[in-house]
C-alpha positions as CSV (number, residue, x, y, z in Angstrom):
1,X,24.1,1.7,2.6
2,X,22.4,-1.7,3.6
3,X,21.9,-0.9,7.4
4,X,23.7,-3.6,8.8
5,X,24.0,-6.1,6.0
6,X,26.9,-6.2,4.8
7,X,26.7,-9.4,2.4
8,X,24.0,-7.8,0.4
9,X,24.1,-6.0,-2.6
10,X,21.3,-3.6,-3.8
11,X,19.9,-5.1,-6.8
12,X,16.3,-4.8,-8.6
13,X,14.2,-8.3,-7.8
14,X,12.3,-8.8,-10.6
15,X,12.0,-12.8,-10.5
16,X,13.9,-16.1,-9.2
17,X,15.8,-15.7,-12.1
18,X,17.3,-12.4,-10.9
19,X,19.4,-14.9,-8.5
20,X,22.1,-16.9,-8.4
21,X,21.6,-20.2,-7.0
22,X,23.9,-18.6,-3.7
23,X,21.7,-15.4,-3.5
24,X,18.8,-18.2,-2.8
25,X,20.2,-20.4,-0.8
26,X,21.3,-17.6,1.6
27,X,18.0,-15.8,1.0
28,X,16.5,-19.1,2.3
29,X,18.7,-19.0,5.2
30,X,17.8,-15.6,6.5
31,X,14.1,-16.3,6.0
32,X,14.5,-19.2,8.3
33,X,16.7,-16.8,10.7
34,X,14.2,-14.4,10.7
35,X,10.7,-16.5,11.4
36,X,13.1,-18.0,14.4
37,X,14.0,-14.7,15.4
38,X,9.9,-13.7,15.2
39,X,8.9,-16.6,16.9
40,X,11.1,-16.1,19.9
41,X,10.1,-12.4,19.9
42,X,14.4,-12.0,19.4
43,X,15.5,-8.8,17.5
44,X,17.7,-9.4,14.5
45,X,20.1,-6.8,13.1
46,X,18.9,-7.4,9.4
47,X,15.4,-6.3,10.7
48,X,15.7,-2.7,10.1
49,X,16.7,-3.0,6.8
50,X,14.5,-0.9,5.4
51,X,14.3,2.0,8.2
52,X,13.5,5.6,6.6
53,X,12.5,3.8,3.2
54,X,9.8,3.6,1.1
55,X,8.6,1.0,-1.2
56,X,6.5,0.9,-3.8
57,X,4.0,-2.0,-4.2
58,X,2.4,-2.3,-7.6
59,X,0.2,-5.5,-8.3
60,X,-0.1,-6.7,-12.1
61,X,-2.5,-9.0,-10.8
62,X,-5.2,-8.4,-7.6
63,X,-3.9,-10.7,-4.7
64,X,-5.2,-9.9,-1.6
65,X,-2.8,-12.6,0.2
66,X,0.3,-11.3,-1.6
67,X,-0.7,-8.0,-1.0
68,X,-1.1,-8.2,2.7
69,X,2.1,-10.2,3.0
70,X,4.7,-7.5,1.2
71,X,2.7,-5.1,3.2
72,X,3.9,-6.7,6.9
73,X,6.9,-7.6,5.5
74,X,8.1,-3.7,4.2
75,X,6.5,-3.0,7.9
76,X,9.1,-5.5,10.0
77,X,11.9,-3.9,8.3
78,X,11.2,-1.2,9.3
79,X,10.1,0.2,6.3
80,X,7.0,2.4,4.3
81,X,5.1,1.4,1.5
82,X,2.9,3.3,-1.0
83,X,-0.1,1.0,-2.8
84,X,0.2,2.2,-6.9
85,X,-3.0,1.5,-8.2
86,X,-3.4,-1.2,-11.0
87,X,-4.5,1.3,-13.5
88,X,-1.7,3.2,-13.5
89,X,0.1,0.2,-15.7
């Protein structure tokens, strides 16, 4: 069930490596999709992608900025997210 994206696959993301040099490039091309969408204030059917879900976030590493920018991203998909403490590694 991908919600209304059809050309994806659900797969674990662990790095860039985790991709084929096609899964990036049209990675790439939904990012840019997607900022245009935001910027016009333009729904985008991708964009509830993660409606009803929840995501974990667990940070090897404090990062305030990566932190905060998987947090709005879960959140305009529509998704949850639950912060795991560090010291639970």
């Amino acid at each position: 069930d991908q919600r209304g994206v059809p050309d994806l696959v659900t797969r674990h993301f662990l790095s860039l490596l985790d991709l084929t040099p096609d899964d990036l490039h049209r990675c790439l091309e939904r990012a840019v999709r997607f900022r245009a969408a935001r910027r016009a204030r333009t729904p985008v059917p991708e964009a509830t992608a993660l409606t009803g879900r929840q995501v974990g976030l667990l940070f090897e590493k404090p990062s305030l900025r990566t932190r905060v920018t998987f947090t709005i991203g879960i959140r305009e998909l529509g998704g949850d997210f639950v912060d795991i403490p560090s010291d639970v590694m």
